[in-house]
Each structure stands twice: as C-alpha cells, then as structure tokens.
C-alpha positions as CSV (number, residue, x, y, z in Angstrom):
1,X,-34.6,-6.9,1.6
2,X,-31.9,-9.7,1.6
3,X,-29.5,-7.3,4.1
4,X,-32.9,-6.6,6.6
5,X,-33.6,-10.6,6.2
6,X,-30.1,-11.1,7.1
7,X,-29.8,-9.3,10.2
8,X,-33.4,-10.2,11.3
9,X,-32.3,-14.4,11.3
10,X,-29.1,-13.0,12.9
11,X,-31.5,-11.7,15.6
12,X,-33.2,-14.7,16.2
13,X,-30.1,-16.8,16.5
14,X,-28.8,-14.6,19.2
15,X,-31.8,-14.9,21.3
16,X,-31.9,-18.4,20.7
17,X,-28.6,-19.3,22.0
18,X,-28.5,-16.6,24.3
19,X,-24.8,-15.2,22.6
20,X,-23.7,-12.2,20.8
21,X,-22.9,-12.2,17.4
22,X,-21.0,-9.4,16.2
23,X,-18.4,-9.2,12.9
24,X,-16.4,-12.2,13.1
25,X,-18.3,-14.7,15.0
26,X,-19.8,-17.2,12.8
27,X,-22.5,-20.0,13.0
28,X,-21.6,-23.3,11.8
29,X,-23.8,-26.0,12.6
30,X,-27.6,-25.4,11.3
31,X,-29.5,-24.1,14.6
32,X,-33.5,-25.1,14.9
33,X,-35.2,-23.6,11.6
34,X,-32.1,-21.6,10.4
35,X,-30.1,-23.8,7.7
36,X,-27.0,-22.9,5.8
37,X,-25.4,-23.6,2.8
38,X,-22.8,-25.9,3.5
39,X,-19.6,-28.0,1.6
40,X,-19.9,-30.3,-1.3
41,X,-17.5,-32.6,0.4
42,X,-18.4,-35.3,3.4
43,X,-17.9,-32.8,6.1
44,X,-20.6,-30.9,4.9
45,X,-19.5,-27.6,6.8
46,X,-21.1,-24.5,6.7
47,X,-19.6,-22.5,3.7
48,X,-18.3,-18.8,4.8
49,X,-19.5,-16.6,3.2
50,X,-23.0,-18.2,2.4
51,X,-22.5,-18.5,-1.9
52,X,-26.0,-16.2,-3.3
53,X,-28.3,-18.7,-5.5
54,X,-26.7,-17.6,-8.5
55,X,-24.9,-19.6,-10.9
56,X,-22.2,-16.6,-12.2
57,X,-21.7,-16.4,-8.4
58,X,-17.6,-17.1,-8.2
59,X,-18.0,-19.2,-5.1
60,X,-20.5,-21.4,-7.2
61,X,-18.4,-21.9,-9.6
62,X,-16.9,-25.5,-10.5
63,X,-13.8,-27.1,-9.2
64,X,-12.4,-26.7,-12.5
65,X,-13.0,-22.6,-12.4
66,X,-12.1,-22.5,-9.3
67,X,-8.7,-23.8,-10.2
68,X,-8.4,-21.6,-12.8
69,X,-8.6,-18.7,-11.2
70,X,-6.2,-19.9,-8.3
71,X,-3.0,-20.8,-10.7
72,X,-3.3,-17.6,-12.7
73,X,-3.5,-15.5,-9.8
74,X,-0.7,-17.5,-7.8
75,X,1.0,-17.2,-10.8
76,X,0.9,-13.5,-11.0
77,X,1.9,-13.4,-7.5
78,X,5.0,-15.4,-8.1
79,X,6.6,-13.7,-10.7
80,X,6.3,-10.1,-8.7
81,X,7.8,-11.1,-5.7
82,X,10.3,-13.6,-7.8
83,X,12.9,-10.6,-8.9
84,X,13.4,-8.6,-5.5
85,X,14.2,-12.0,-3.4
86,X,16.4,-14.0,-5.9
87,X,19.0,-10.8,-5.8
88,X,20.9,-12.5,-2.6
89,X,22.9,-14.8,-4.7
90,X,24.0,-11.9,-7.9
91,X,25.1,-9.3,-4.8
92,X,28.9,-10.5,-5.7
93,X,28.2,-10.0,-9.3
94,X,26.4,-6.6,-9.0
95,X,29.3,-5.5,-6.5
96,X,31.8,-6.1,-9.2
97,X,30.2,-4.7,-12.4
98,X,28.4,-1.5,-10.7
99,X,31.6,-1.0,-7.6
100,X,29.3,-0.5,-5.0
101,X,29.4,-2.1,-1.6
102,X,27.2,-4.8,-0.3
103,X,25.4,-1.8,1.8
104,X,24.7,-0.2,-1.6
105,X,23.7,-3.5,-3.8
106,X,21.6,-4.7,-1.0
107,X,19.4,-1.4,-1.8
108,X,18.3,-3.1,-5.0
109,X,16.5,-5.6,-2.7
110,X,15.3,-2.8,-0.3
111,X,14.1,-0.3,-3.0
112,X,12.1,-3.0,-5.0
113,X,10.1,-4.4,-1.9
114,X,9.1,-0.7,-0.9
115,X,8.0,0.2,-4.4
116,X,6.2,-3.1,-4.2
117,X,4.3,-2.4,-0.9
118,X,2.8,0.7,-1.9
119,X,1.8,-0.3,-5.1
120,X,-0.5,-2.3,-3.2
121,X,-2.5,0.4,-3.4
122,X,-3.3,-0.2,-7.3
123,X,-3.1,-3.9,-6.6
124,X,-3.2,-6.6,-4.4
125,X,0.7,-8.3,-4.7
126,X,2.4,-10.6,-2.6
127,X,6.3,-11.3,-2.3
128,X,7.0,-14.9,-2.0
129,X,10.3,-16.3,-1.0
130,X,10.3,-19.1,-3.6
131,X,12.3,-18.8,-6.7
132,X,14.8,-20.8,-8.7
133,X,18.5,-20.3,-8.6
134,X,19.7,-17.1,-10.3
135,X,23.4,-17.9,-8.9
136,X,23.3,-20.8,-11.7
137,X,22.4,-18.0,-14.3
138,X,24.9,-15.1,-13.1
139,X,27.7,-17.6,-12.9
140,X,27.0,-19.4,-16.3
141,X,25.3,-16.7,-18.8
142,X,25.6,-13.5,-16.7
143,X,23.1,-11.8,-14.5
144,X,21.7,-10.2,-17.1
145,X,20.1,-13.4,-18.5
146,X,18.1,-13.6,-15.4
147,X,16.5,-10.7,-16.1
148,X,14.8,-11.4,-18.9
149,X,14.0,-14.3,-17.7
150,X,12.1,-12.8,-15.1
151,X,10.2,-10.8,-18.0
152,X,9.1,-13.7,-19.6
153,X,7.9,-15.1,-16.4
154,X,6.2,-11.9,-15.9
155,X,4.8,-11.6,-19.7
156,X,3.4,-15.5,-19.0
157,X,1.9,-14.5,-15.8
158,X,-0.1,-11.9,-17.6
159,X,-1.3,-14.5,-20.5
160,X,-2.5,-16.3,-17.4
161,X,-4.6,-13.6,-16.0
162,X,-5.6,-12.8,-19.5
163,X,-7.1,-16.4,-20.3
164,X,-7.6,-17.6,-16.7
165,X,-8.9,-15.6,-14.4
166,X,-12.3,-14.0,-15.2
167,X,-14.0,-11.1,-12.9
168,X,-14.4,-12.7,-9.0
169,X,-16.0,-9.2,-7.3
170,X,-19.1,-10.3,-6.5
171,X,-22.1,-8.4,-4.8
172,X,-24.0,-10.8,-3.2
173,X,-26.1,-8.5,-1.2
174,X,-27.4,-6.6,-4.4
175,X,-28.0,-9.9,-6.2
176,X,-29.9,-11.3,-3.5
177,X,-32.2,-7.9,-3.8
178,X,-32.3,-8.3,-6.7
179,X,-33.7,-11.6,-6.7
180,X,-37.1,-11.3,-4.7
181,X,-37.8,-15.1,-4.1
182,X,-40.8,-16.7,-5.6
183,X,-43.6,-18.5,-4.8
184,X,-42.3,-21.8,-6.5
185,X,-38.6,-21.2,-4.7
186,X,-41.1,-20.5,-1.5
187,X,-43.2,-24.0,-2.0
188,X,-39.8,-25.8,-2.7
189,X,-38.0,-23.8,0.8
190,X,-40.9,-25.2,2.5
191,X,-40.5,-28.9,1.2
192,X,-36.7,-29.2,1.7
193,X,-37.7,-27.5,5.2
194,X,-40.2,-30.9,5.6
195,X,-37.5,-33.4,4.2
196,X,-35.4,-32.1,6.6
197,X,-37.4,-32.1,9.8
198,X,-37.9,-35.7,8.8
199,X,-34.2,-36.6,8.2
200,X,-33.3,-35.5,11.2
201,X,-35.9,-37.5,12.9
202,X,-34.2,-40.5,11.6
203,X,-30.6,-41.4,13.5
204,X,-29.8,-43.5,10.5
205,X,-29.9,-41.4,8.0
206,X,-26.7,-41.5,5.3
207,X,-24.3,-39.3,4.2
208,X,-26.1,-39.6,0.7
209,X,-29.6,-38.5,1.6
210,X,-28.0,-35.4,3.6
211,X,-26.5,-34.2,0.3
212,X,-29.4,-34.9,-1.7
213,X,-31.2,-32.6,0.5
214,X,-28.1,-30.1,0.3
215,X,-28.4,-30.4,-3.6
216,X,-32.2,-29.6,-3.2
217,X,-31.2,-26.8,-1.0
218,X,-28.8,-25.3,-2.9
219,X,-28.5,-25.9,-6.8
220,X,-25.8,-24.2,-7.8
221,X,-23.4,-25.2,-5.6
222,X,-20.2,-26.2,-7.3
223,X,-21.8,-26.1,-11.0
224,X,-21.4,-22.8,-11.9
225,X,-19.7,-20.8,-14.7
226,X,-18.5,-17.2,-15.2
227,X,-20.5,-15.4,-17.4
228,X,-19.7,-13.0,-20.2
229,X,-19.6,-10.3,-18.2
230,X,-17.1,-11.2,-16.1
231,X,-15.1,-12.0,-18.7
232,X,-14.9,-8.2,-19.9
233,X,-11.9,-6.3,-20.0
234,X,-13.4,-3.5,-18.6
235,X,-16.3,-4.0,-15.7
236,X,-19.2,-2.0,-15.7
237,X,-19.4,-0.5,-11.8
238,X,-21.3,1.6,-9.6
239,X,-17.7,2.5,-8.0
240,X,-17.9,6.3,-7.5
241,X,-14.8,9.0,-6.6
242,X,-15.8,8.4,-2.9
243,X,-15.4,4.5,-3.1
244,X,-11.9,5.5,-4.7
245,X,-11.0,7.4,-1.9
246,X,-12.4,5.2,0.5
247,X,-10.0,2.4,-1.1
248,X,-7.2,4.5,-0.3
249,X,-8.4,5.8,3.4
250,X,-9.5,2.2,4.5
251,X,-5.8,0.6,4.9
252,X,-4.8,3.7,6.9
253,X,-7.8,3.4,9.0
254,X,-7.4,-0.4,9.7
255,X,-4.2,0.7,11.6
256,X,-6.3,2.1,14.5
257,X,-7.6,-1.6,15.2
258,X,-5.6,-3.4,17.6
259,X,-6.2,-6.9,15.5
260,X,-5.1,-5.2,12.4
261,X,-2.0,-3.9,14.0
262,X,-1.3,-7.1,15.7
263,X,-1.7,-9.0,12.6
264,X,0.4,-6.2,10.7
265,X,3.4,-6.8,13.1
266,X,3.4,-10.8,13.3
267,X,3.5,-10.9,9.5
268,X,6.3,-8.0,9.6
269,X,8.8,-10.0,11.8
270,X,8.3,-13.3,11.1
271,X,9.2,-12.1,6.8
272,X,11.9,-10.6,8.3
273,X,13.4,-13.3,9.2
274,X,13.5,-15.0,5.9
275,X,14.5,-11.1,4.5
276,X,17.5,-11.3,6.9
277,X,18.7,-14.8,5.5
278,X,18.5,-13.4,1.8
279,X,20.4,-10.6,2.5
280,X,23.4,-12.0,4.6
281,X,23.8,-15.1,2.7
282,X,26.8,-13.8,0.6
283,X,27.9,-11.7,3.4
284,X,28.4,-14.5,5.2
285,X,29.2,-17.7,2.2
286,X,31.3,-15.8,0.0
287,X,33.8,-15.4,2.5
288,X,36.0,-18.0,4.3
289,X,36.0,-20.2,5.4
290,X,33.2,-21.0,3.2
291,X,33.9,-19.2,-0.3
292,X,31.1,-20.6,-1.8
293,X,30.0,-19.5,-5.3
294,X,27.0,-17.7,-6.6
295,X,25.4,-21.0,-7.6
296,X,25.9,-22.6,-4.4
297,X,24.5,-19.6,-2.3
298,X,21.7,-19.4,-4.4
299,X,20.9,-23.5,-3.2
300,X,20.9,-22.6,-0.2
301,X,17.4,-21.1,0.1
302,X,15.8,-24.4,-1.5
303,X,15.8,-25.4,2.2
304,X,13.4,-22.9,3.8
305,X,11.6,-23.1,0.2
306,X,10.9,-27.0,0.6
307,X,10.1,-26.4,4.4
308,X,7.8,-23.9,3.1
309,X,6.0,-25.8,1.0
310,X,5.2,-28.6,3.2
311,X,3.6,-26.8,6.1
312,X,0.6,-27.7,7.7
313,X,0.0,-24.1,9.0
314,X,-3.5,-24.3,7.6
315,X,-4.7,-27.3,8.2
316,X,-3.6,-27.3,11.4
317,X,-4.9,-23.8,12.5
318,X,-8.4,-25.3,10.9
319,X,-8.2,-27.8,13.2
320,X,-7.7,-26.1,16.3
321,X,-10.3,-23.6,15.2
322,X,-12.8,-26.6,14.0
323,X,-12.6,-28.8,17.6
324,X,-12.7,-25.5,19.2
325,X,-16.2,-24.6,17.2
326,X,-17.5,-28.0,17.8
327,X,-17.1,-28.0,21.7
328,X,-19.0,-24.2,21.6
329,X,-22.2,-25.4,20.3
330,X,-20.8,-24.5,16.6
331,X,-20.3,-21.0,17.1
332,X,-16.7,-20.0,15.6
333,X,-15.0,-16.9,17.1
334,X,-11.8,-16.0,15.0
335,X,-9.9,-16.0,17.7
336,X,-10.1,-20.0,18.2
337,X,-7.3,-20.5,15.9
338,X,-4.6,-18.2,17.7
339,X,-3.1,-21.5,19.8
340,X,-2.0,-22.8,16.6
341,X,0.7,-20.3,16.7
342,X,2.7,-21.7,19.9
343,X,4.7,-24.0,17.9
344,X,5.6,-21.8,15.1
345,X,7.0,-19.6,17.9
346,X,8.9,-22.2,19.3
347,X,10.2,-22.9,16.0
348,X,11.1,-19.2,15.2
349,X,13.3,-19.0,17.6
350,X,14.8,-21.7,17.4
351,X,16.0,-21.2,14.1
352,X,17.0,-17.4,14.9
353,X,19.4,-19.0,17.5
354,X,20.6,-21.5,15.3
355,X,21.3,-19.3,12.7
356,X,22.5,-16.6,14.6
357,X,25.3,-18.3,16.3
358,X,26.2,-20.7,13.2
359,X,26.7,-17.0,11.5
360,X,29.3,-15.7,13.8
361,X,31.4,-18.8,15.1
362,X,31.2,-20.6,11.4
363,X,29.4,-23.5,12.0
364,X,29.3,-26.4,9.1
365,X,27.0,-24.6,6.4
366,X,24.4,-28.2,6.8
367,X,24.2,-27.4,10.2
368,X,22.8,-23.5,9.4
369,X,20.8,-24.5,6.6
370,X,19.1,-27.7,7.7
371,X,18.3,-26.5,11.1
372,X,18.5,-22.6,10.2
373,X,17.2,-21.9,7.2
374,X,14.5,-24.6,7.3
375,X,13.0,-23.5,10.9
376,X,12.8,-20.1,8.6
377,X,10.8,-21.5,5.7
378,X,8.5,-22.9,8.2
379,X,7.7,-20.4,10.7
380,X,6.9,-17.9,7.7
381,X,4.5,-20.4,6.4
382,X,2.9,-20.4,9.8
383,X,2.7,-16.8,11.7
384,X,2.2,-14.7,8.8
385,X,-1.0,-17.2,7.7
386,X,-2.2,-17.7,11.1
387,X,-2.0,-13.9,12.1
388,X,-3.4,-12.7,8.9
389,X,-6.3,-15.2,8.6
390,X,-7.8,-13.9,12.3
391,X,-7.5,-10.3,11.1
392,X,-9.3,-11.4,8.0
393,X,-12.2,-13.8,9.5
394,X,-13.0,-10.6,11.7
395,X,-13.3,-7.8,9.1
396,X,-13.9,-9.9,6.4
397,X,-15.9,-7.0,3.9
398,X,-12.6,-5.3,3.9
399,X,-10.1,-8.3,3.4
400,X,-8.4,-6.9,0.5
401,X,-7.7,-3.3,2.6
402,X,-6.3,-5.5,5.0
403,X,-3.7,-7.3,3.2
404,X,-3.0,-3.8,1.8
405,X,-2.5,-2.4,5.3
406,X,-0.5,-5.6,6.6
407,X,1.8,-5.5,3.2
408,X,2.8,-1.8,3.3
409,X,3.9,-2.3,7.1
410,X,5.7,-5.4,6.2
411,X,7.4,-4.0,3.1
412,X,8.6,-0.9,5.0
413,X,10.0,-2.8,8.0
414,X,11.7,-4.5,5.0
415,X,12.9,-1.4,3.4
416,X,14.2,-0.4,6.6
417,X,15.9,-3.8,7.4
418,X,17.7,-3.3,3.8
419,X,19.0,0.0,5.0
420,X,21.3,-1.3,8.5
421,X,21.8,-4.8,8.7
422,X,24.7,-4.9,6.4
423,X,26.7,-1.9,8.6
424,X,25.0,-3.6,11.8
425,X,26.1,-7.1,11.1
426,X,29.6,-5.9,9.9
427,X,30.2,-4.0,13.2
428,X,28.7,-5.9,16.0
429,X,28.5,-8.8,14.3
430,X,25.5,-11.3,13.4
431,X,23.8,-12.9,17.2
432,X,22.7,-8.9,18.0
433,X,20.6,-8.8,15.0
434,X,19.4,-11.8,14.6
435,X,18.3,-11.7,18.4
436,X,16.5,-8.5,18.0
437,X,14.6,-9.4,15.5
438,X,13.7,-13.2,17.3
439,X,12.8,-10.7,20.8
440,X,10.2,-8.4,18.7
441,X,8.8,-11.5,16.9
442,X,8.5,-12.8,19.9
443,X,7.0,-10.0,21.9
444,X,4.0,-9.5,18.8
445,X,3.1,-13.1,19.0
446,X,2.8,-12.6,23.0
447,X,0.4,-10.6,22.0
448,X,-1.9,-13.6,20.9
449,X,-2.7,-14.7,24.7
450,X,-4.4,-11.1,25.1
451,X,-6.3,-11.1,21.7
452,X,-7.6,-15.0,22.5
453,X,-9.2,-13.7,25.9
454,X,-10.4,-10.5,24.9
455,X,-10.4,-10.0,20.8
456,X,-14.2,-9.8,21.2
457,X,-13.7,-6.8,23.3
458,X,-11.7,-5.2,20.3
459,X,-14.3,-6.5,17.8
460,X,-17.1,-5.3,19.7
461,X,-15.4,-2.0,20.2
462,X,-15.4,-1.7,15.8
463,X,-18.4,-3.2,14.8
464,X,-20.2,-0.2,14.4
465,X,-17.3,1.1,11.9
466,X,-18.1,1.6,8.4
467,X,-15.4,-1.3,7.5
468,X,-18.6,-3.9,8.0
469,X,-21.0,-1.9,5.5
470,X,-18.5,-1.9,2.6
C-alpha cells in the first residue's frame, strides 16, 4: 500500500542519516536511492507535498490552472473581509444618521469580524485590510452607495468561484492505492534509477539533462487539467457524520498544541494592530486640529496597504528556512524559519510607538502615517505569515482546521478590541493602549526563541495524535 510504502522509505531514511523524522520535518535533497519529485523551475527543489502521478492531481495542474484557481479564491477572500474594515472612514456618517456614539458605530466593525470568525466553521474566510476608499463614496453619493457596491463585488467574486475554481481536495493517498504500479512504470523506475546513477557520476552534467530526467521521472508535473468531476457542483464523498464532527472538534483540539496556540496569538496581536488603526482613525482625524473629512481618512490606510503589498515576508522567511536546510544535510524542520521574525518585531514596535505618541501629542498626520501606519501594513504582512506557516508545515493534514482555529482566536480578540478601545482611548488616552497591545505582541513572539530550540519536543509530543491520519 502507498501509506505502508511511505512510512517503510521514511524508515530507511532515518537509519540512514541517523535523525528522527516525525510530522513536520521534511527531506529536501534526494538521499542515496530515495528520489523526490521536485520543481519545474532551475532550483529544482523538492515539491512538499510530493504531487501523486495523476494528471487531475491539483498540484499537477498547469501554471495557467493554477492561476485560476488562485485569483478566484483571493478574490472571494477580498470581498468578505472588504465590508467590515472599510467602516473606519463612514463612523462620522453612521454616527449622524443612526445617533449613536462612536462606542456604538464601532460595533458594526466588531460584530461583523465575530460573525466572520465563526463562520469559519462552514468556510475557510480571511479578512484582509486592503480595500478602496469608501470615505470618497459616503461623502459624494452617500454611504449607502458603498454598500451595494460591496454586493457586486461580492456577486463577482461568486462568478469567479463559479467559473474559476474547480474541486482542489485531493486524496493522494487513496489514488496512489489505487494505482498499484506496473511492470512497464517498474522497468521505466528502474531506467530513470540508471540514468540517474550515471548523471550523478558526471560533475558536468547541465541543468537541461537534470530536468530531462525530472520529466522522465515525473510526467505530469505542471501539465495537468481538472477533470469533470472536479468541476461538479456537488462532489461525490466518502465524508461521513463522524468526519463532520471531527471538522468541527479538530480546531478546538488544535488549541491544546503549544505551536497552534503560539501561532494563534502572534497572528491575534499583530491584526490588532492594524484593527486598532481602523478604528481610531476618525476618533483621532475628525477632530482638531486635524478635521479631516471622510475621504481623506479613508486615504490614510493606502499606506499600510502599499507597505503591505510590497513585503518580502515570504521570500525572506524561505530564505532563512532554505540556507538553514542546506547547512543540515537538506533536512528542513519548520522551525528554521522563526528568525525571520526578529525584524518584523522590531518593526512592530516601532510603529506602535510612533503611532502611539503621534496620537496623543498631535503630531503632523505624514509623520503618523508614513512611519505609523506603514510599519503596521508591514509587520502584519510578516508575523501573521511567518507564525501561521510554522504551525502549518508541522500539522500540515489539518491546515485548513488550523486557520480555522487561528481565525476564530483572532476574530474574537477583535470582537473584544471593538468593545473598549473607544471608552479606553477616550479616558486614559491613546500611548496606554497602543502600548499594551505592542507588550503582548511582543511577549507571543518571545515566544519564538523557545519554539526554535525545542518545537520538536512539542511536535514529538503530538505526533501520535489523530491530526496526522486525517
């Protein structure tokens, strides 16, 4: 069997090497007679998780699928998180027309991110800070108009799913089963085996006869399609009412694992950040000395939006986690990309500070946006990605659970945030809160130094647990 095959070359690496491989670690360099599938690209890294030798396989599908599938579900993304965090700018607006305080208004924000985190539960969402400028709207055409907007944005979104973004749950495990190899895929193992023993006897061998012998190897790779099937509204599945309530149970569970929780928390505080920003910005602009109107307030956040966008969180944590493989024999642990994080931190709190005391002695609004605001926009492109992606490379069969787990914690810190810092900021002013919140970011990503010496331990510790047999 393909799982018995698995775990038997897993066995053989081990005593090989002379390491342990448990849920997380991962071999990246072909080691003596075990060979993996690796990239299409020059690198030719080792692709995780190994793609099955079927075409309909998703991650053997073409660039141009693969696209696809990436825009419509970004896309979707987009448009839910697009309402709840382009409120900020209208809280003048919705103050006037509904005569409410800012404390109430603000609980549209709060309300709509909670509802959004445990709906999580019936599907996978993520709330996004980009967005265009509603202030433009609600001072031109009247709140309303952004609203339906937004439901257009939304009704595209679902046009995009619709027509772009077939069925990517995959069982590789059951397809490999169900694929017993033949004896011409045996004869032809055995030649590529031969070709390669004699490539690598060569030291001059080119970067063109290594992915001929990739192609040989592996067929499918990056010339797939989705098949009919998977272009079904409705999936045929082997999903039973103990896999449902598994589905529910799982993100609860993955609290009790100290890299879920520490993931959970980094992603929690660092959002908050940007959460905070969004919902002080009229508090503090609409007043004097700075009287600024809702369009203008609503500009404001295209500066933690373009610093955002051009991060390098990932490439960079790949880095560090790539030169980090590379001097341990190509064995990656998930916890070689954690020292990416330092300067995110550095630049967390930095902008807290900035931000912080630009609030309460009214500093020039450039100087709390450029330096403020943008330090924001990059730090929560680089904990939250960081943090998460660890959790994920080390319980990997449950990665979807996981962002359920991380997103519910997030969204309820958020609720809560939504509930007191209006009253908080209005009584003891702004460097208290904003401080708080820098302190426990601070403290969770301290956390990082103990999970880079010792997450092992706390993988080793789970990987008996029914997350790595689902």
């Amino acid at each position: 069997m393909a799982t018995e095959s698995r775990l038997e070359e897993m066995q053989q690496i081990q005593n090989e090497l002379d390491i342990e491989i448990i849920p997380g670690t991962e071999i990246m360099a072909d080691i003596g007679s075990h060979h993996f599938v690796k990239s299409e690209d020059k690198s030719n890294r080792v692709l995780v998780p190994q793609p099955s030798n079927d075409p309909h396989d998703p991650l053997n599908w073409t660039k141009a699928w693969k696209l696809s599938t990436l825009v419509a579900v970004s896309t979707m993304s987009f448009t839910q998180g697009f309402a709840p965090l382009a409120l900020g700018p209208m809280f003048g607006y919705l103050m006037q027309d509904y005569d409410r305080s800012l404390t109430d208004v603000i609980q549209f924000t709060g309300v709509t991110i909670l509802v959004l985190g445990f709906s999580n539960f019936i599907w996978l969402d993520h709330i996004d800070d980009s967005r265009i400028n509603p202030g433009a709207m609600a001072d031109h055409t009247g709140w309303p108009s952004f609203w339906w907007l937004n439901a257009a944005m939304t009704a595209a979104s679902l046009v995009a799913i619709v027509f772009g973004f077939p069925e990517t749950m995959y069982n590789r495990v059951e397809a490999s089963e169900g694929q017993p190899p033949s004896a011409e895929l045996s004869v032809k193992a055995i030649e590529i085996q031969h070709e390669e023993k004699a490539t690598n006897e060569k030291s001059t061998t080119s970067d063109d006869n290594q992915s001929n012998v990739n192609a040989e190897r592996d067929p499918c790779l990056g010339k797939g399609t989705p098949s009919r099937q998977q272009w079904k509204l409705f999936q045929s599945s082997s999903v039973s009412f103990r896999s449902i309530l598994l589905d529910v149970w799982i993100p609860w569970k993955l609290f009790s694992f100290p890299i879920v929780l520490f993931a959970s928390f980094v992603v929690s505080w660092s959002c908050s950040f940007i959460l905070i920003l969004n919902l002080t910005q009229t508090q503090v602009f609409a007043a004097p000395p700075y009287n600024m109107s809702s369009q203008s307030i609503g500009k404001l956040m295209i500066r933690p939006i373009g610093a955002h966008q051009t991060n390098i969180a990932g490439p960079l944590s790949d880095w560090v986690s790539a030169r980090a493989t590379a001097r341990n024999n190509g064995i990656r642990e998930p916890e070689m990309r954690l020292p990416a994080m330092i300067p995110y931190v550095l630049i967390m709190a930095f902008g807290h500070i900035i931000t912080a005391i630009g609030y309460q002695r009214h500093w020039p609004w450039p100087v709390i946006v450029v330096l403020g605001y943008s330090c924001a926009g990059i730090q929560v492109a680089g904990l939250p990605s960081i943090s998460s992606t660890y959790a994920v490379d080390s319980y990997k069969p449950v990665a979807g659970s996981l962002f359920v787990a991380i997103t519910v914690n997030k969204n309820l810190w958020g609720y809560g945030m939504g509930r007191f810092i209006t009253p908080w900021t209005e009584a003891n002013g702004f460097i208290n809160a904003f401080i708080v919140n820098m302190v426990l970011t601070f403290i969770w990503c301290l956390f990082a130094i103990m999970f880079y010496f010792y997450g092992k331990t706390f993988r080793r510790w789970t990987k008996d647990s029914i997350v790595h047999r689902l």
